[in-house]
Backbone bond lengths (Angstrom), bond angles and torsions (degrees), N, CA, C in turn:
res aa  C-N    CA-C-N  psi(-1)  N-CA   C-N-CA  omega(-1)  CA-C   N-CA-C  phi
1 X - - - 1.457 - - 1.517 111.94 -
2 X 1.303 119.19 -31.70 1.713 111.53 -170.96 1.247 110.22 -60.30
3 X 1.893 95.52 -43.17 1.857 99.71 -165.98 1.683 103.36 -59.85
4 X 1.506 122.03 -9.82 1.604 101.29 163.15 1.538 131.33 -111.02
5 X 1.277 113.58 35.63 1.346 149.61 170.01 1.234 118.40 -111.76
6 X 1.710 123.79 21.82 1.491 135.30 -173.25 1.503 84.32 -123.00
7 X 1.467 95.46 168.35 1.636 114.42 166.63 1.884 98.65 71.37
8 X 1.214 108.61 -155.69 1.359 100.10 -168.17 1.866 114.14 -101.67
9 X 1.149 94.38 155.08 1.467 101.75 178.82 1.100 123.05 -129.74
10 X 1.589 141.78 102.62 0.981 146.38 -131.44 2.310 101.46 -96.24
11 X 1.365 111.58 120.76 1.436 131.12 -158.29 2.133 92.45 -78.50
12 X 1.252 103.92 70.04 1.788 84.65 -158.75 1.618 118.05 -65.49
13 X 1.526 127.58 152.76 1.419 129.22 -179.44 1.390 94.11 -76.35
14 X 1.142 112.95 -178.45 1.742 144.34 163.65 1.286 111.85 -102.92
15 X 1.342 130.50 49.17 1.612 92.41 143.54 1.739 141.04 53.92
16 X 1.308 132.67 79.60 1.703 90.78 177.26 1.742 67.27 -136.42
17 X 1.653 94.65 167.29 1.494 131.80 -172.42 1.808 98.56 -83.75
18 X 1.162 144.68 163.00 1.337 122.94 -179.40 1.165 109.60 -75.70
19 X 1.456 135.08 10.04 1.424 136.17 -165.61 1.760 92.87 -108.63
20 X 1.107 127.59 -14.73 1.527 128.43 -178.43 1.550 119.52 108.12
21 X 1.382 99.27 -4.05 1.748 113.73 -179.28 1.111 112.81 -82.56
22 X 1.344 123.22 131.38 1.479 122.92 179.85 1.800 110.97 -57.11
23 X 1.003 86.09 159.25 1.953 104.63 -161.66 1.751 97.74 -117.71
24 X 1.510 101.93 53.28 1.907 103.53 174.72 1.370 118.32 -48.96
25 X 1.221 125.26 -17.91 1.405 128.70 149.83 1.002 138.30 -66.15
26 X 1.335 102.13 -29.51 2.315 98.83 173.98 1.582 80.13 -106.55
27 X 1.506 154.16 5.54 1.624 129.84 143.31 1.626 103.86 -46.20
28 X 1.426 104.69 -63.21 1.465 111.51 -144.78 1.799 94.66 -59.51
29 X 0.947 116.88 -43.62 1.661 120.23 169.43 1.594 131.13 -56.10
30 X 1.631 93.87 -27.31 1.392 82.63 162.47 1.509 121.96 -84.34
31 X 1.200 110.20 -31.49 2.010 130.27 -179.80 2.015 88.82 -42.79
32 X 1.406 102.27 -63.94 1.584 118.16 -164.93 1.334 92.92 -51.54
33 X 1.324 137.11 -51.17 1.361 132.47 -158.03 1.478 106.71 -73.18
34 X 1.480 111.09 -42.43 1.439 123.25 -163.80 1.708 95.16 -68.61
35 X 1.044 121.47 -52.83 1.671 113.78 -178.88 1.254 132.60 -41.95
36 X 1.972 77.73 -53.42 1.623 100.12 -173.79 2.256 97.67 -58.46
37 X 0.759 109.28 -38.56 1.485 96.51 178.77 1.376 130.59 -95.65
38 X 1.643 112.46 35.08 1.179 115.17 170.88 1.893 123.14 114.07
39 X 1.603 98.52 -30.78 1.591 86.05 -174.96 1.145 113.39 -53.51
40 X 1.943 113.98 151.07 1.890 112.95 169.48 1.801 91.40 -73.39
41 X 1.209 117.88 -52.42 1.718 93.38 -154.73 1.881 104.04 -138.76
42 X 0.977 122.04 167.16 1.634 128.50 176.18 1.299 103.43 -110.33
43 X 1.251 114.27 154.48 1.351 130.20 171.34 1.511 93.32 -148.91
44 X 1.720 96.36 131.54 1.391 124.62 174.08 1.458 137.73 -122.90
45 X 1.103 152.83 172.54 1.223 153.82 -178.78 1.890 104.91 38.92
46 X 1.670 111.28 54.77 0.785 143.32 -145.70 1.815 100.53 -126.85
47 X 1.754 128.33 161.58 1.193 120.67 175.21 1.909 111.45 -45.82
48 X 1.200 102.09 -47.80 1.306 107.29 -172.33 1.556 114.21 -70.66
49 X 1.395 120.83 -15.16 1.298 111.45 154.05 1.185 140.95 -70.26
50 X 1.160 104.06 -11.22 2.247 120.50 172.16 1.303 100.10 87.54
51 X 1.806 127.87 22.41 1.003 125.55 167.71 1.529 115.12 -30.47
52 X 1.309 137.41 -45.62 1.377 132.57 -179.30 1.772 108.19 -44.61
53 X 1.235 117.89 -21.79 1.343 123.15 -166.79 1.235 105.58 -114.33
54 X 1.027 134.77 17.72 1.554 132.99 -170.29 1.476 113.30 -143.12
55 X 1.293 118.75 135.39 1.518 125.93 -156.51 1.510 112.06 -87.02
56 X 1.404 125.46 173.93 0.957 102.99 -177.63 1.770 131.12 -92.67
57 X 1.711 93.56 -2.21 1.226 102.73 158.26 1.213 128.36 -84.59
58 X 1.643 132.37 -5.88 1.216 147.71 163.35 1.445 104.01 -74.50
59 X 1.569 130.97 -53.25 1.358 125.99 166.50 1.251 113.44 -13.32
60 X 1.518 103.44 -84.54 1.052 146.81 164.45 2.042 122.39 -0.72
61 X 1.399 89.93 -66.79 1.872 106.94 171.64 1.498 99.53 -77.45
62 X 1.347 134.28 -18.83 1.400 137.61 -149.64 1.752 104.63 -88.61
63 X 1.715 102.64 -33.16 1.214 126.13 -152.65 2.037 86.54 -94.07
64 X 1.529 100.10 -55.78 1.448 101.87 178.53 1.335 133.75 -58.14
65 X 1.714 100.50 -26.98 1.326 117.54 151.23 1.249 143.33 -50.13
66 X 1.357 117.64 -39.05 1.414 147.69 161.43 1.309 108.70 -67.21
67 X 1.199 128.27 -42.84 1.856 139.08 -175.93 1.475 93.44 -47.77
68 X 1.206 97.24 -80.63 1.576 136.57 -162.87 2.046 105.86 -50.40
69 X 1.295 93.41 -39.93 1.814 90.26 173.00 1.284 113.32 -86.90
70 X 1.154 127.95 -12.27 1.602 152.66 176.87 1.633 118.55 -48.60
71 X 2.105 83.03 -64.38 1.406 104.77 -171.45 1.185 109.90 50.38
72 X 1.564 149.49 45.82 1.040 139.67 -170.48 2.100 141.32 40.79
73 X 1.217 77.88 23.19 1.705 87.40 172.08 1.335 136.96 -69.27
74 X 1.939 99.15 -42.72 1.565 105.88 154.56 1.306 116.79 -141.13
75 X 1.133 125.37 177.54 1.660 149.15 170.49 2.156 92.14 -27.36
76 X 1.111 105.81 121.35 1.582 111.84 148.30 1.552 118.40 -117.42
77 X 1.761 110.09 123.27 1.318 122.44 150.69 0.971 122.51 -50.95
78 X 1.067 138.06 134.24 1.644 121.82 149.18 1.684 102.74 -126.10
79 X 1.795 110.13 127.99 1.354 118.81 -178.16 1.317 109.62 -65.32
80 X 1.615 121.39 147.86 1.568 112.02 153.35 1.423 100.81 -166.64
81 X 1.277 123.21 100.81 1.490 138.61 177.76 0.976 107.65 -134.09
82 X 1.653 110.22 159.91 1.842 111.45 153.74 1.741 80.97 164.19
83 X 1.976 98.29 -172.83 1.131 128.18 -137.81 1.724 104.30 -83.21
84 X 1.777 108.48 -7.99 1.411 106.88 179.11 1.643 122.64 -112.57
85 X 1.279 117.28 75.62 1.435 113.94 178.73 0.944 115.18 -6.89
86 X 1.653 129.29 -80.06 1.285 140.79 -177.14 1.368 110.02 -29.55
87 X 1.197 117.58 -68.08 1.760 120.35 -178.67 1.286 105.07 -54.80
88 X 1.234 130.44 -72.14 1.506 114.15 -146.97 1.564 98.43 -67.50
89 X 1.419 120.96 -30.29 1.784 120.39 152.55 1.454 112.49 -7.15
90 X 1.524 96.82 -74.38 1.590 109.50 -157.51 1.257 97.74 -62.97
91 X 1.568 121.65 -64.32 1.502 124.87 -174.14 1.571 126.35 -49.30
92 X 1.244 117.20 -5.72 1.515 134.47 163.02 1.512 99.60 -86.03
93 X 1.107 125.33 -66.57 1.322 121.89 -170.44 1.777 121.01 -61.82
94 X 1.625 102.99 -19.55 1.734 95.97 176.81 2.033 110.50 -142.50
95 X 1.685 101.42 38.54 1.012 118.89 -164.99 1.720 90.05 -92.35
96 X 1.697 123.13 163.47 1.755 102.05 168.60 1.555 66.32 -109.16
97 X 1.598 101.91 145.94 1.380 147.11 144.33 1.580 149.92 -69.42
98 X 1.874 86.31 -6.67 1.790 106.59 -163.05 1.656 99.12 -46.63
99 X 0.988 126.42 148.67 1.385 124.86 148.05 1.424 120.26 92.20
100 X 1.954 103.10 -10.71 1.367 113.25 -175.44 1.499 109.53 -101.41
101 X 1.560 125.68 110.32 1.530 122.33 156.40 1.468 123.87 -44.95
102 X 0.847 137.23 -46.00 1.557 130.79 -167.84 1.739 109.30 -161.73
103 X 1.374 142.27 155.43 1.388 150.31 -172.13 2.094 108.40 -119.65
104 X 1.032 82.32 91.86 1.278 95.19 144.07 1.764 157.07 4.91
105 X 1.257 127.17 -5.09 1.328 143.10 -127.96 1.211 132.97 -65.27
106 X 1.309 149.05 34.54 1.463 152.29 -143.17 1.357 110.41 -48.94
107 X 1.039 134.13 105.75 1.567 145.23 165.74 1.703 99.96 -13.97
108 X 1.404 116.42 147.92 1.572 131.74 169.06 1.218 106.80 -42.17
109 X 1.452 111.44 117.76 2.215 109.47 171.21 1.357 108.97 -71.21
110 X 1.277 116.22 -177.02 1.754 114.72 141.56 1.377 135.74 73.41
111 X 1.595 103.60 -49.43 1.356 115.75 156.47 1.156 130.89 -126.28
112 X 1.554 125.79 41.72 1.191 150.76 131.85 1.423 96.55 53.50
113 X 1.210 128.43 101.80 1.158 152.61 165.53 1.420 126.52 -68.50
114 X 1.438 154.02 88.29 1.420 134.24 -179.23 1.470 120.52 -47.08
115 X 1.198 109.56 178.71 1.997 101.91 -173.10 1.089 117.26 -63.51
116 X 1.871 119.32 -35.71 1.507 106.03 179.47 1.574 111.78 -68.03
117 X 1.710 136.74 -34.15 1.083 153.92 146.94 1.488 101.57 -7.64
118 X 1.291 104.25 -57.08 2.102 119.31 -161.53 1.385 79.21 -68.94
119 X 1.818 123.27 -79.43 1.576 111.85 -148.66 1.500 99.37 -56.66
120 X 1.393 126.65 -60.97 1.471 108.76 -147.38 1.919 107.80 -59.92
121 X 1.464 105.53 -28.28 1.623 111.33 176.65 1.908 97.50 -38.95
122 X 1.554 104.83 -61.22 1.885 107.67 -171.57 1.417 111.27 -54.65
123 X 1.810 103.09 -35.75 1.580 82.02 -176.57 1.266 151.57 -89.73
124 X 1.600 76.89 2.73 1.887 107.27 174.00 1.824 95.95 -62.14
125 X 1.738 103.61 -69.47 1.306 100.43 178.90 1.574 148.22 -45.79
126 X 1.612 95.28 -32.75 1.492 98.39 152.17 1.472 151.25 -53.55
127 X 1.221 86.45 -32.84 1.624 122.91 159.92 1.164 115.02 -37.36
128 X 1.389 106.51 -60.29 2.138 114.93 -143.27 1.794 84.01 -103.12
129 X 1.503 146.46 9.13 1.557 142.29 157.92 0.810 120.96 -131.94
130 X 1.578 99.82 150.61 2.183 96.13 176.92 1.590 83.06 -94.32
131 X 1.323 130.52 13.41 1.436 109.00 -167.35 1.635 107.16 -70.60
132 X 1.759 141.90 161.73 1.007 116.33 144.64 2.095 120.18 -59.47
133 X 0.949 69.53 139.48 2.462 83.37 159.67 1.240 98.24 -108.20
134 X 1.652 71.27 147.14 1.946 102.34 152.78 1.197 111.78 -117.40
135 X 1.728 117.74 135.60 1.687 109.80 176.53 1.998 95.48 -92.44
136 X 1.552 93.85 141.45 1.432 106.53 174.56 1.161 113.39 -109.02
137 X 1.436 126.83 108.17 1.380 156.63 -151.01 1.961 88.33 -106.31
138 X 1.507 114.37 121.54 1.510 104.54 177.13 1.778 77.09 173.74
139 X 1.129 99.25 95.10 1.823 118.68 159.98 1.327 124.93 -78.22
140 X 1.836 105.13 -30.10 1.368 91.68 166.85 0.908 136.79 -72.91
141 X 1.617 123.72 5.37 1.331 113.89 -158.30 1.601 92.02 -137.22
142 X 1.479 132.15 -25.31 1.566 143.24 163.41 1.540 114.02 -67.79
143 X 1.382 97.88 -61.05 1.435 96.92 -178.67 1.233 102.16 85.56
144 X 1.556 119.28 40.79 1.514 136.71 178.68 1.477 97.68 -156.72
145 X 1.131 126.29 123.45 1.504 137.78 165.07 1.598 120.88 -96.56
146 X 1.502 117.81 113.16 1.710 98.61 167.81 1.555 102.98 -67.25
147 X 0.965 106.80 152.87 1.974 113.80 160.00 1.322 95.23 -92.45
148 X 1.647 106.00 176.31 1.197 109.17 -169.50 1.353 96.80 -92.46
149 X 1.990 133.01 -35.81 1.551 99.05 166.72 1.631 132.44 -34.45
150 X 1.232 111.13 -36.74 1.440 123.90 -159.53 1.888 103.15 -70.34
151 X 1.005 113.31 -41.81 1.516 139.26 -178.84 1.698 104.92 -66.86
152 X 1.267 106.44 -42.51 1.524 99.06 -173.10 1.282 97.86 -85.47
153 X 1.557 120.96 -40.07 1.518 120.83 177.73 1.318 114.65 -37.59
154 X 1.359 109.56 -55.60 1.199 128.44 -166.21 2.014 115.31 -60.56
155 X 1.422 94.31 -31.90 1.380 109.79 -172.82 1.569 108.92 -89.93
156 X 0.679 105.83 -7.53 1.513 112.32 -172.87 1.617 106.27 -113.61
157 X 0.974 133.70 5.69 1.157 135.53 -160.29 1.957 108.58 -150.59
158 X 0.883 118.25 1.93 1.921 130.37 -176.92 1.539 95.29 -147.29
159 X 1.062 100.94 77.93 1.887 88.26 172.62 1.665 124.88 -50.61
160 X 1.869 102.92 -32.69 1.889 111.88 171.49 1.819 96.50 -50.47
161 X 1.455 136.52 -57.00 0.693 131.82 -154.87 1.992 120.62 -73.32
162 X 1.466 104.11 88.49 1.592 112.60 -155.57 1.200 103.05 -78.65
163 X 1.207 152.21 -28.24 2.095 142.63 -131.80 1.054 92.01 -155.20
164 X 1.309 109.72 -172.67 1.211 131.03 -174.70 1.742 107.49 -169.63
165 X 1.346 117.45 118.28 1.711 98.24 -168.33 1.791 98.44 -113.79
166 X 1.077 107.15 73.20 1.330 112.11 153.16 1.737 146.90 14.08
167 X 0.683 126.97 70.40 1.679 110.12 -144.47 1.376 111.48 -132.66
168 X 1.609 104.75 -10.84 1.727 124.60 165.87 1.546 134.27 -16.77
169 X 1.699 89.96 -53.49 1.448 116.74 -164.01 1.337 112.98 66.52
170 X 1.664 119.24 20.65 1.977 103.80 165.75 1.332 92.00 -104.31
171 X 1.130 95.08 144.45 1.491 128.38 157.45 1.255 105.40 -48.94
172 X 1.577 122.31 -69.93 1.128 116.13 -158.06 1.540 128.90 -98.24
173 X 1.350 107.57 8.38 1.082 137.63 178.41 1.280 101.02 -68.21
174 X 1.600 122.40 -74.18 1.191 148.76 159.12 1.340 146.06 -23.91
175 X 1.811 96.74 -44.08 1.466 123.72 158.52 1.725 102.80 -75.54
176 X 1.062 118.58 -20.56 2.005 89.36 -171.64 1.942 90.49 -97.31
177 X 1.098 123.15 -11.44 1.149 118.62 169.47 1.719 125.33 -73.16
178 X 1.692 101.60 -26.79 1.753 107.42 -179.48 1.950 88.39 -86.33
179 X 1.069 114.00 -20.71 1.821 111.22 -174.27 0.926 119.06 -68.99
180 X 1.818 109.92 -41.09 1.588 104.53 176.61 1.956 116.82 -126.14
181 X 1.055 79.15 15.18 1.503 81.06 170.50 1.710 124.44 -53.18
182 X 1.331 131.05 138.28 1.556 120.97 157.01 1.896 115.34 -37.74
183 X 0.981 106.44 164.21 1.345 152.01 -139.85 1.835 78.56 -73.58
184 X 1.267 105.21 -97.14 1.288 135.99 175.80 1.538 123.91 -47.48
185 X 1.598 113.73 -23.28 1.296 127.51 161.21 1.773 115.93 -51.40
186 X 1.135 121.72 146.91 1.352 127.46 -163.85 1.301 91.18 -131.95
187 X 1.959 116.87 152.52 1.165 117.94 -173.91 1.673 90.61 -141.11
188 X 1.330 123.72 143.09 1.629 112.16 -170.27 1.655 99.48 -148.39
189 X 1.187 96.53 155.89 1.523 97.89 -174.16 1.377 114.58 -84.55
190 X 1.364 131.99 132.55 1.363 126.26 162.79 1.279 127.39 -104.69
191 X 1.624 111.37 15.66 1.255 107.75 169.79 1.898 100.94 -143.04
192 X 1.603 89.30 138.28 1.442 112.97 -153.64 1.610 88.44 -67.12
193 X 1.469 129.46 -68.01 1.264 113.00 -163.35 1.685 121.44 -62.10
194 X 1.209 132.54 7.11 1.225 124.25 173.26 1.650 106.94 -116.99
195 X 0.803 101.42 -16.14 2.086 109.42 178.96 1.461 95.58 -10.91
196 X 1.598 108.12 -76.69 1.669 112.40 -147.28 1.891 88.19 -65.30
197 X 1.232 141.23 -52.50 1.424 127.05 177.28 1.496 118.70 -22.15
198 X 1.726 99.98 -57.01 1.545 114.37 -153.74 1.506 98.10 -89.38
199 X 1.640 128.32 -11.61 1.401 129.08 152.90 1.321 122.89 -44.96
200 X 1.516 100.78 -58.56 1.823 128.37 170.79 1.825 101.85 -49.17
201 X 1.063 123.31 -34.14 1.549 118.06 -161.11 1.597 85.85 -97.74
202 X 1.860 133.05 -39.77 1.738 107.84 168.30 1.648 91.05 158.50
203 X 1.694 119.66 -11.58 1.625 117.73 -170.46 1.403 98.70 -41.47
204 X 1.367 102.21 172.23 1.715 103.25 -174.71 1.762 88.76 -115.20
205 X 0.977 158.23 9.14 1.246 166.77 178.28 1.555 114.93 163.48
206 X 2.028 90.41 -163.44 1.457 105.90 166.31 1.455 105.15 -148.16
207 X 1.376 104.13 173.18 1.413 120.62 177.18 1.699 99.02 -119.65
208 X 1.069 108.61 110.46 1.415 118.82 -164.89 1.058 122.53 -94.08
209 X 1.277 127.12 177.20 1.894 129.03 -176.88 1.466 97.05 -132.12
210 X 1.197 96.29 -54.83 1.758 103.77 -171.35 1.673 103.28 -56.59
211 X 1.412 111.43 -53.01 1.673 111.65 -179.99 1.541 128.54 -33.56
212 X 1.530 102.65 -25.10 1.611 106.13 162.72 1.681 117.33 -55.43
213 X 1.840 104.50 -28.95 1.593 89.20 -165.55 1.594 91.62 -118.19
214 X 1.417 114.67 -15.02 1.696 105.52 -177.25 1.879 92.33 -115.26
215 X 1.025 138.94 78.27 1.447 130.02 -164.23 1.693 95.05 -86.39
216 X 1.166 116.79 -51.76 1.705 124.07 -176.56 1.534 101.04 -52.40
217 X 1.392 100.39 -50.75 2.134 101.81 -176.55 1.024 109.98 -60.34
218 X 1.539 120.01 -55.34 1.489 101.27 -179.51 1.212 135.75 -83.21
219 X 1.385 119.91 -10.73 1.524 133.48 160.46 1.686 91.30 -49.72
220 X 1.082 116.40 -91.91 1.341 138.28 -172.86 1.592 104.54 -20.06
221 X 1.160 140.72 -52.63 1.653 174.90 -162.90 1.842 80.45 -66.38
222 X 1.815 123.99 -75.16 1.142 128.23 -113.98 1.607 62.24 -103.55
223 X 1.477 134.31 -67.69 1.439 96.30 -172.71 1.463 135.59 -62.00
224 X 1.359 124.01 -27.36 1.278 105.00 169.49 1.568 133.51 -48.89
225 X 1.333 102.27 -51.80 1.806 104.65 176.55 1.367 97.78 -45.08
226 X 1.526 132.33 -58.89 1.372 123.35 -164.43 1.284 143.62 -64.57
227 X 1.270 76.55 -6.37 1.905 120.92 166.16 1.267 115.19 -77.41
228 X 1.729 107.10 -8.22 1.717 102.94 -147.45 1.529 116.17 53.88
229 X 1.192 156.13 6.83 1.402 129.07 168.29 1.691 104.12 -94.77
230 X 1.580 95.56 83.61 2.059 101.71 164.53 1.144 125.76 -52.08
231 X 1.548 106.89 -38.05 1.899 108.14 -178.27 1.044 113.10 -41.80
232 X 1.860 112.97 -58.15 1.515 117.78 -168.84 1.491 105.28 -73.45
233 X 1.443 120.81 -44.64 1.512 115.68 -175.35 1.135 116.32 -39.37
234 X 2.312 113.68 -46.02 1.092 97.11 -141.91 1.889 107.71 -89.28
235 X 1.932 90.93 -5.44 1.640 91.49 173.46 1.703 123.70 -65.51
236 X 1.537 103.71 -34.63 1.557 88.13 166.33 1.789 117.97 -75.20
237 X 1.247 130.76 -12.29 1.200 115.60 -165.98 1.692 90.48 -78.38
238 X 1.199 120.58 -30.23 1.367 110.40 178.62 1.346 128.82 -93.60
239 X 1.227 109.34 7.55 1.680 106.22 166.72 1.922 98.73 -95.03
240 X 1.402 114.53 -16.90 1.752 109.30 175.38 1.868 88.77 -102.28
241 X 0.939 130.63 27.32 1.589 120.68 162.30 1.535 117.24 -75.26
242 X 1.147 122.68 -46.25 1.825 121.05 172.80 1.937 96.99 -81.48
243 X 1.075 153.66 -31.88 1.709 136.55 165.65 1.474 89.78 -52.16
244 X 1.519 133.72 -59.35 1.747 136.95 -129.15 1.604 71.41 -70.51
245 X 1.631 132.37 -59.79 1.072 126.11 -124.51 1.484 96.63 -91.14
246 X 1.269 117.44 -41.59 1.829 115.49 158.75 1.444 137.11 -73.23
247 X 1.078 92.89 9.66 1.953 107.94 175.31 1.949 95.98 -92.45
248 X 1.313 116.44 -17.70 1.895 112.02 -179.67 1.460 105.12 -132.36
249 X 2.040 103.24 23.68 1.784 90.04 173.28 1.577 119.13 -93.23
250 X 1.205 110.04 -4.56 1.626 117.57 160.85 2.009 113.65 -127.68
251 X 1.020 99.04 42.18 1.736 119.45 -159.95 1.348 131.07 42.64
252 X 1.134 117.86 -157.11 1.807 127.21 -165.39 1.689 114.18 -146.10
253 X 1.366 89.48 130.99 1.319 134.74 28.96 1.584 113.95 -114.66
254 X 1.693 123.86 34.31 1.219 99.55 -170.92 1.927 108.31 -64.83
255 X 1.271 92.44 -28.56 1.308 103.53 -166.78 1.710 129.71 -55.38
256 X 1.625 102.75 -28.30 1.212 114.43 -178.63 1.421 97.66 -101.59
257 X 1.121 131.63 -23.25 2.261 129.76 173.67 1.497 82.39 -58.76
258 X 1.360 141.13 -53.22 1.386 132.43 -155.43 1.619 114.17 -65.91
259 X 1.324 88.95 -53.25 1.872 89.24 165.76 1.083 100.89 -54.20
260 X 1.364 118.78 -79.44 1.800 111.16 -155.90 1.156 120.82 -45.71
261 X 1.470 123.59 -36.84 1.609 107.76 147.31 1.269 161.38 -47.81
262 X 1.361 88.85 -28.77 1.386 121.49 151.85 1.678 119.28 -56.46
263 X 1.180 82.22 -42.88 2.240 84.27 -176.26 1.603 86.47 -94.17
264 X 1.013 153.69 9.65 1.331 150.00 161.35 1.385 110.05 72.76
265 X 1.089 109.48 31.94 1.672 113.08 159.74 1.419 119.49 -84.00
266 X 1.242 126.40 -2.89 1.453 113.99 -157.93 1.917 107.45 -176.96
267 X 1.250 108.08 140.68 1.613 107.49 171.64 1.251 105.60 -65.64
268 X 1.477 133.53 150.20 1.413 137.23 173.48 1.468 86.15 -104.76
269 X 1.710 114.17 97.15 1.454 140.09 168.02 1.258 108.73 -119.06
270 X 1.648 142.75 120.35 1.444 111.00 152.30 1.595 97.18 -134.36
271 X 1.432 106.34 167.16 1.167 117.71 171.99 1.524 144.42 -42.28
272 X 0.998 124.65 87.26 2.246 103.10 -176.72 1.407 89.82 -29.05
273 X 1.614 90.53 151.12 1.176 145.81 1.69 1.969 100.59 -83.41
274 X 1.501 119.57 -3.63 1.385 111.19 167.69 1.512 120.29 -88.07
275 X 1.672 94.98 145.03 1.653 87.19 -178.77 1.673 109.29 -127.08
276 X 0.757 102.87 174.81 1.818 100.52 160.13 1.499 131.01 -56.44
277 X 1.797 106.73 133.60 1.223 92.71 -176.88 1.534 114.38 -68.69
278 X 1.362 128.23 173.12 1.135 143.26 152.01 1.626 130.91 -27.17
279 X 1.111 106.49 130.54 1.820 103.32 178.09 1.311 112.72 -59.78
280 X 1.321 137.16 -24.61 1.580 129.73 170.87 1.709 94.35 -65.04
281 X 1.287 110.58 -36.87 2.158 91.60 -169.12 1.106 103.91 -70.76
282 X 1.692 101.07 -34.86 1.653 103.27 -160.10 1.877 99.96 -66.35
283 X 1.191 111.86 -38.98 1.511 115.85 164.91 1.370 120.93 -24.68
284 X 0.901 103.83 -77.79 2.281 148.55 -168.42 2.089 92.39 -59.79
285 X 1.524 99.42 -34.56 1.607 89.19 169.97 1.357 107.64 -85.25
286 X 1.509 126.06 -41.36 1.864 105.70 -174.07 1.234 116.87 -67.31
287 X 1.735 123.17 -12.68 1.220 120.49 -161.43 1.286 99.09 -85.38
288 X 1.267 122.60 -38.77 1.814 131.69 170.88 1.322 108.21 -56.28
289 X 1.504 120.28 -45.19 1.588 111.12 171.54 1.308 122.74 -77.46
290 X 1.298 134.22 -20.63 1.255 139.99 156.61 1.479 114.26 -33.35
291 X 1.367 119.43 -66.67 1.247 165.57 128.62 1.642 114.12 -1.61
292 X 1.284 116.11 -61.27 1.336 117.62 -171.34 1.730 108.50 -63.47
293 X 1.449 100.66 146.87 1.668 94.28 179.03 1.629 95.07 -152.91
């Protein structure tokens, strides 16, 4: 299972109808699109899905939705973290799983956990699945950091627990974790503008944002480096370097619903407390697609 949790993994949005209802019809079209151009695997009900805004019976159809357009072609994530051990416990242990490869895990929000806090939080969860996990490392948005002791601890010690999705933005945080990590442990990028760097330093992929609207580029991008051929990698990472960098200049996912509307895949709807970016971004994106060749 890990070896299809390498290469890129596409972070998918939600969809909503302009009334706020999910749009399971432009999902299932984006899943179809995303394959058809290369991603190894999807991950859903994910930050970039607006999970904060979505219930757990909406999860729920969101995840079956994704199954079902899938048909088994590649690897499915399915996210499920947060700030109450106990719960997301239970919901691993009496959740149905059909159709899902591996879960997702975002470290405790809110109430900021110290490192022993972080491991024993994973090892409860390891516990209650045979599924593989991924721990989701993203401080900017928890306001809890694994270190990289905590990460290797962690990896070396839960064998279910395979990846690690990265999302820090240190360098060096990151690098002593791809240095001494186990064998079989996977290290993946969670942030789109440094991917091809943190490729160069040994990540085994990413879980992407941009891949919703460039899925062929960055597929294309994530195998070459891994190929070793940088020349070519590093020309596509820089023709998607001004989208990567305006898809998180008023955050995400408003930033990437705006493109995709833009490429006419999708209503630019999102949930309160998120709104749409601004008509200068929304600008600054057609002029780049105008532009793009």
């Amino acid at each position: 299972m890990n070896n299809r949790l390498k290469g890129t993994g596409a972070a998918l949005v939600t969809p909503f109808h302009p009334d706020g209802s999910i749009d399971f019809g432009c999902l299932a079209k984006l899943v179809e699109n995303l394959i058809a151009n290369g991603v190894d695997y999807l991950v859903t009900t994910c930050t970039t899905s607006e999970t904060p805004t979505l219930t757990e019976a909406e999860k729920d159809e969101i995840v079956a939705c994704v199954v079902k357009a899938n048909a088994g072609r590649v690897a499915i994530v399915r996210g499920l973290g947060g700030p109450n051990t106990k719960e997301i416990a239970e919901q691993l242990r009496t959740k149905d799983f059909t159709g899902v490869d591996a879960i997702l895990s975002v470290t405790p929000f809110y109430n900021r956990p110290n490192q022993e806090g972080i491991y024993q939080h994973y090892k409860i969860l390891a516990s209650c699945t045979p599924l593989p996990l991924i721990l989701y490392n993203v401080p900017g948005r928890t306001g809890c950091n694994i270190e990289a002791d905590t990460t290797l601890r962690i990896a070396n010690d839960f064998p279910n627990i395979v990846a690690v999705k990265e999302a820090s933005g240190n360098m060096n945080q990151i690098m002593k974790v791809i240095a001494h990590k186990p064998t079989e442990f996977s290290v993946l990028s969670g942030d789109d503008a440094i991917t091809l760097p943190l490729l160069a330093a040994g990540v085994d992929g990413v879980i992407s944002v941009v891949a919703n609207a460039f899925p062929k580029e960055v597929s294309d991008m994530v195998r070459l480096a891994r190929r070793n051929q940088f020349d070519e990698a590093r020309k596509i990472h820089l023709r998607l370097l001004d989208f990567t960098q305006a898809c998180f200049k008023e955050g995400s996912p408003a930033g990437i619903k705006a493109l995709l509307a833009l490429q006419g895949k999708m209503d630019n709807t999102l949930r309160l407390p998120l709104v749409p970016v601004s008509q200068e971004l929304s600008a600054h994106f057609a002029k780049l697609l105008s532009d793009f060749q």
